[in-house]
LUMTOR-663682 format. One line per field, with one value per residue (C-alpha): x, y negated, z; residue in one letter. Coordinates in nm, 2 decimals, padded with zeros to 4 digits. Example, Ala and Ser with C-alpha at 12.3 -4.5 7.8 and 13.67 -1.06 7.14 Angstrom:
! residues 2
X <- c(01.23  01.37) $
Y <- c(00.45  00.11) $
Z <- c(00.78  00.71) $
residu <- c(a  s) $
END
This chain:
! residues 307
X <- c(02.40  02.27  02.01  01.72  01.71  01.51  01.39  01.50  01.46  01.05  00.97  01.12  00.96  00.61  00.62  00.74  00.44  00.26  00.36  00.31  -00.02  -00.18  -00.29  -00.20  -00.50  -00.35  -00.04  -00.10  -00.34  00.00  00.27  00.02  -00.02  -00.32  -00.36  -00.34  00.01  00.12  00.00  00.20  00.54  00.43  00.39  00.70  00.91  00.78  00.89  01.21  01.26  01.13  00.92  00.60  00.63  00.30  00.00  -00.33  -00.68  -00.98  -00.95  -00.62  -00.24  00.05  00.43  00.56  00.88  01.09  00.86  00.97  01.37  01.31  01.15  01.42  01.67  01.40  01.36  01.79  01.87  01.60  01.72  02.11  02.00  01.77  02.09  02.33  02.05  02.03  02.43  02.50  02.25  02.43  02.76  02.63  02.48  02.36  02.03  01.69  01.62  01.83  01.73  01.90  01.86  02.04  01.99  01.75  01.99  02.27  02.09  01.92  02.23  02.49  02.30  01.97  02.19  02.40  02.14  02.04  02.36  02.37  02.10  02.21  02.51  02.34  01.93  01.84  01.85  01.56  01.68  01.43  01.56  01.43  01.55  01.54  01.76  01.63  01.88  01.81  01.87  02.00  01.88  01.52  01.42  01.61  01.81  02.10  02.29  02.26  02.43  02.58  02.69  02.96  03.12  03.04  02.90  03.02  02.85  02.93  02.85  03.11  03.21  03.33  03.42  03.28  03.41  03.37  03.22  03.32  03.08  02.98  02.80  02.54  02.29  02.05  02.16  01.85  01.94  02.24  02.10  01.85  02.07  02.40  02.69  02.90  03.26  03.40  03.24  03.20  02.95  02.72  02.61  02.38  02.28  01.95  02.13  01.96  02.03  01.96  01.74  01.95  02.22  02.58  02.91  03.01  02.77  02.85  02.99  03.36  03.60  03.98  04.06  04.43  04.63  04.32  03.92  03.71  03.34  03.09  02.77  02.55  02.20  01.84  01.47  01.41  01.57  01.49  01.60  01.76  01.98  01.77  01.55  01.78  01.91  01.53  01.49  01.85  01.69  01.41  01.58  01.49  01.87  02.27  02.33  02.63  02.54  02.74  02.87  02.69  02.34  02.38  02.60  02.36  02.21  02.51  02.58  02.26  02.34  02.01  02.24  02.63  02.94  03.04  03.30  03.50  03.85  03.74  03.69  03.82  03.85  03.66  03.50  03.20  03.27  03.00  03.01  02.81  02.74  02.65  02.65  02.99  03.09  03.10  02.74  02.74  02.50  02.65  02.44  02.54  02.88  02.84  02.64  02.92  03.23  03.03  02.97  03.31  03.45  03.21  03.22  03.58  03.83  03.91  03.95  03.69  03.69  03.52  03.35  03.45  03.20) $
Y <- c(02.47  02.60  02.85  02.79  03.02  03.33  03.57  03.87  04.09  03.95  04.03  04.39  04.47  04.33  04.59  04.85  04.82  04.80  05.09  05.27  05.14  05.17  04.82  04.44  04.38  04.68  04.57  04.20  04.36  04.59  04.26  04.02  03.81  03.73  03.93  03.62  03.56  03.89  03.90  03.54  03.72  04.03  03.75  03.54  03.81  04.00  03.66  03.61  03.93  03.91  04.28  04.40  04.59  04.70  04.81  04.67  04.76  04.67  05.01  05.13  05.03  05.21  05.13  05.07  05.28  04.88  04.90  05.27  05.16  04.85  05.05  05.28  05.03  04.82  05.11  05.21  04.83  04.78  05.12  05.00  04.65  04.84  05.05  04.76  04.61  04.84  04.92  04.52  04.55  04.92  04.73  04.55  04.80  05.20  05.20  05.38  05.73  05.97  06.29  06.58  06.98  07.29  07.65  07.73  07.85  07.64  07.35  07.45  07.60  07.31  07.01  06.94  06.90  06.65  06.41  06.29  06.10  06.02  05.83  05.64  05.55  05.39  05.32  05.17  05.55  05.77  06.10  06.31  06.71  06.99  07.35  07.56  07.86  07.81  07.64  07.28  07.05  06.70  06.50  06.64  06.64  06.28  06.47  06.27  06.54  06.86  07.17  07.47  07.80  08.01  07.93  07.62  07.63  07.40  07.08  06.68  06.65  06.61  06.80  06.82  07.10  07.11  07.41  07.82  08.15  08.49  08.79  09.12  09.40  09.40  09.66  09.66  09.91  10.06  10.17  10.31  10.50  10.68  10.72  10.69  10.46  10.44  10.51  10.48  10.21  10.57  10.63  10.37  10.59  10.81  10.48  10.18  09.93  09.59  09.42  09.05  09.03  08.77  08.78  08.75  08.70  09.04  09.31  09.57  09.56  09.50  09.67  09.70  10.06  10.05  09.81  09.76  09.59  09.80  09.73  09.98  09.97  10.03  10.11  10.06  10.06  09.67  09.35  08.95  08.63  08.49  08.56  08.50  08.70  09.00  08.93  08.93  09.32  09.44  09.33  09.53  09.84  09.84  09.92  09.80  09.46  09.24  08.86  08.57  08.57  08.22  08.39  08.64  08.46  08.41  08.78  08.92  08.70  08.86  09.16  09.22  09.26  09.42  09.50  09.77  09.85  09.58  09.77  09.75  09.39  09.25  08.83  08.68  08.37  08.20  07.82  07.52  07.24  06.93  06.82  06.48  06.22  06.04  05.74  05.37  05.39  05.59  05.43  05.35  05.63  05.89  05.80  05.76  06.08  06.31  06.14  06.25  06.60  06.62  06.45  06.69  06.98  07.02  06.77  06.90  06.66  06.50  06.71  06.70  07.05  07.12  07.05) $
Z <- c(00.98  01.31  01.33  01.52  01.85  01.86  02.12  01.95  02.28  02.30  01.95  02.01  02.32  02.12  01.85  02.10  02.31  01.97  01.85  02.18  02.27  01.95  01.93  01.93  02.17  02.39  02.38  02.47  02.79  02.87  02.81  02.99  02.66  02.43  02.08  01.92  02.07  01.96  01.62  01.56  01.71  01.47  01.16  01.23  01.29  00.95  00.79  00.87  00.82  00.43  00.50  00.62  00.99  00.99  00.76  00.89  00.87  01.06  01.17  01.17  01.24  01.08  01.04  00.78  00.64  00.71  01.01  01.14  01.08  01.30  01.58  01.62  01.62  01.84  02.10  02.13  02.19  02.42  02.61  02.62  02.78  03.04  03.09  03.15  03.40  03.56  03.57  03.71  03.99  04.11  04.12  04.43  04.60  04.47  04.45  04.28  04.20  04.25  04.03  04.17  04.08  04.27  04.28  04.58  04.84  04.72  04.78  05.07  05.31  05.13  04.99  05.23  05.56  05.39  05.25  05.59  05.61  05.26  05.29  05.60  05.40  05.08  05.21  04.89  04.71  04.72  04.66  04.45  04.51  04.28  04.41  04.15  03.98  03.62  03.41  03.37  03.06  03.27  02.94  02.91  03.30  03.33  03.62  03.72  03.90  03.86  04.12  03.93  04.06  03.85  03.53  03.30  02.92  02.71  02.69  02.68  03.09  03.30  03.56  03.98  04.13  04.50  04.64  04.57  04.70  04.74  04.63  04.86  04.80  05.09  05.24  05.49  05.82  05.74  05.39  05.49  05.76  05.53  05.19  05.36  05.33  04.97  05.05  04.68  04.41  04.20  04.50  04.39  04.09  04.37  04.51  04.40  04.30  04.30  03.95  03.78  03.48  03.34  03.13  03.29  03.22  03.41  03.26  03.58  03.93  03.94  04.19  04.21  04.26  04.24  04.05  03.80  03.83  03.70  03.64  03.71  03.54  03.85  03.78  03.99  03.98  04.03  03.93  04.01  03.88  04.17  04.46  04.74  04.65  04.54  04.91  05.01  04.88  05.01  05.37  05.33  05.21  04.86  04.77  04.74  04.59  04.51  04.56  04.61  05.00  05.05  05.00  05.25  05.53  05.76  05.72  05.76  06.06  06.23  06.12  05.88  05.64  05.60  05.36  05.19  05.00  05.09  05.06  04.66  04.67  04.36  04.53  04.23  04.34  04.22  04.17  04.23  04.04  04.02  03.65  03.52  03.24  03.32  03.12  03.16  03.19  03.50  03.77  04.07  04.25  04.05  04.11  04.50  04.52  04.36  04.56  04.87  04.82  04.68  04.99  05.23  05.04  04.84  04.65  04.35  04.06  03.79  03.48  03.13  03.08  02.68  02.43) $
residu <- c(x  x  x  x  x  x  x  x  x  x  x  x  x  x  x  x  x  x  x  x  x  x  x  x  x  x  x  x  x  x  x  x  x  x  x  x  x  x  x  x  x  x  x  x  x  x  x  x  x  x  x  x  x  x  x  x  x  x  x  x  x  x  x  x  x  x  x  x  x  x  x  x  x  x  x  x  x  x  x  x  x  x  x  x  x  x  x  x  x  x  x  x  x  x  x  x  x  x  x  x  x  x  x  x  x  x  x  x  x  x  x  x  x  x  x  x  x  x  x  x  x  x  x  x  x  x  x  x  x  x  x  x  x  x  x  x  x  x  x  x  x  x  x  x  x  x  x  x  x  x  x  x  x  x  x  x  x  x  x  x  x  x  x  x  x  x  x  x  x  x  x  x  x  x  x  x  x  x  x  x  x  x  x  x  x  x  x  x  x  x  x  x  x  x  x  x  x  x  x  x  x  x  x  x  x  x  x  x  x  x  x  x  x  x  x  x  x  x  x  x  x  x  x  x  x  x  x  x  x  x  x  x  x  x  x  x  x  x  x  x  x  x  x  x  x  x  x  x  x  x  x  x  x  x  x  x  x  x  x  x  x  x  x  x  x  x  x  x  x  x  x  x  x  x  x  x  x  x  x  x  x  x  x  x  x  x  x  x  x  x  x  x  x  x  x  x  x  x  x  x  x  x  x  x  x  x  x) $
END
């Protein structure tokens, strides 16, 4: 016998608006239908169903424990068709927003001169940039992409390396002058050393003095939580710091800023990568957005950071 057709996706999206708005007169006002059209959906769906959704009261409206099962499963299915929508229309052409987050001189020395041709190549993506050096969670800030500087914790994201830095330890001429120039990393110990006040996978300053990298645990009277702006206070004096080589390039080009040490530089490099849900969900965007700084900025292959 064939069963009678049924908008299953309609009644879904009715009790999710239900449930969200509070109301079946709300909800009708928010899906541009009567209440009286919504409370029939409610009524016929509850009996084909054989349970009660919803517990009502001239003055209240509650789900039912049937009710609260349904809704979940209501709200995932409604997510996973807005999710292959919205996949079939990228295919054509990227589009939408694009959610991206990088540190704050990352993304302004590498990633803001690259979006102007980005967005010549694909017009139909707006580009919504957040600089920032605090750690993002990609799934609670609904960031697509997300810039990272040095190594990866474990996570399901996937992964793209786009290129590396060196590190130096940087003064300003004027802090040499006055407190004079370290010769040996041992040297540093009569010197302000500018420090993070974050947690790092290297507790002190390494150096190779001989066949061996040692790391010093250099000490100083101020810290920050970023490397512009522990490249800020080396500029003005403050003390010695050791950044990555990208932060200070330009300083050091215009000579506010110079090496030292550099015989006892032990070549580690700080990798970037750009992280991101991968999958067959991908939108086309997303995808688009990483080959391009891959191809402008290095071409290493995609990888699956462990998790």
């Amino acid at each position: 016998m064939a069963r009678d057709w049924v908008d299953r996706t309609g009644e879904m999206e009715v009790v999710a608006e239900v449930v969200a708005r509070g109301s079946f007169s709300a909800a009708a006002r928010a899906l541009d239908l009567t209440p009286s059209a919504i409370s029939r959906t409610v009524t016929k769906l509850e009996t084909r169903l054989g349970v009660r959704l919803f517990l009502r009261t001239t003055r209240a409206l509650a789900l039912t424990t049937e009710g609260e099962a349904y809704h979940r499963a209501a709200q995932r299915i409604l997510r996973d068709l807005d999710d292959a929508e919205r996949i079939a229309a990228d295919r054509g052409s990227p589009r939408g927003r694009l959610r991206v987050s990088a540190t704050l001189v990352h993304g302004r020395l590498a990633i803001v001169p690259l979006l102007g041709p980005f967005l010549e190549l694909y017009p139909d993506i707006m580009v919504d940039l957040s600089l920032t050096d605090t750690i993002i969670d990609l799934v609670e800030e609904r960031a697509d992409v997300a810039i990272r500087i040095g190594p990866l914790a474990d996570s399901n994201l996937m992964a793209r390396r786009l290129g590396d830095s060196g590190r130096s330890v940087i003064a300003s001429p004027d802090y040499l002058a006055r407190y004079g120039c370290p010769e040996a990393p041992n040297d540093l110990f009569a010197h302000n050393c500018i420090g993070f006040n974050f947690r790092r996978h290297q507790a002190g300053w390494p150096f190779r003095i001989g066949e061996e990298v040692v790391e010093l645990a250099v000490t100083g009277n101020v810290e920050a939580n970023n490397g512009e702006t522990v490249a800020q206070l080396a500029r003005e004096g403050i003390g010695i710091a050791r950044v990555g080589t990208f932060h200070v390039a330009e300083d050091i080009a215009a000579g506010r800023l110079v090496t030292v040490l550099d015989a006892f530089n032990p070549g580690d490099r700080e990798p970037f990568h750009a992280l991101f849900i991968g999958g067959a969900q991908m939108p086309a965007r997303v995808r688009v957005f990483v080959d391009y700084l891959a191809e402008r900025l290095g071409k290493d292959a995609l990888i699956a950071t462990p998790g």
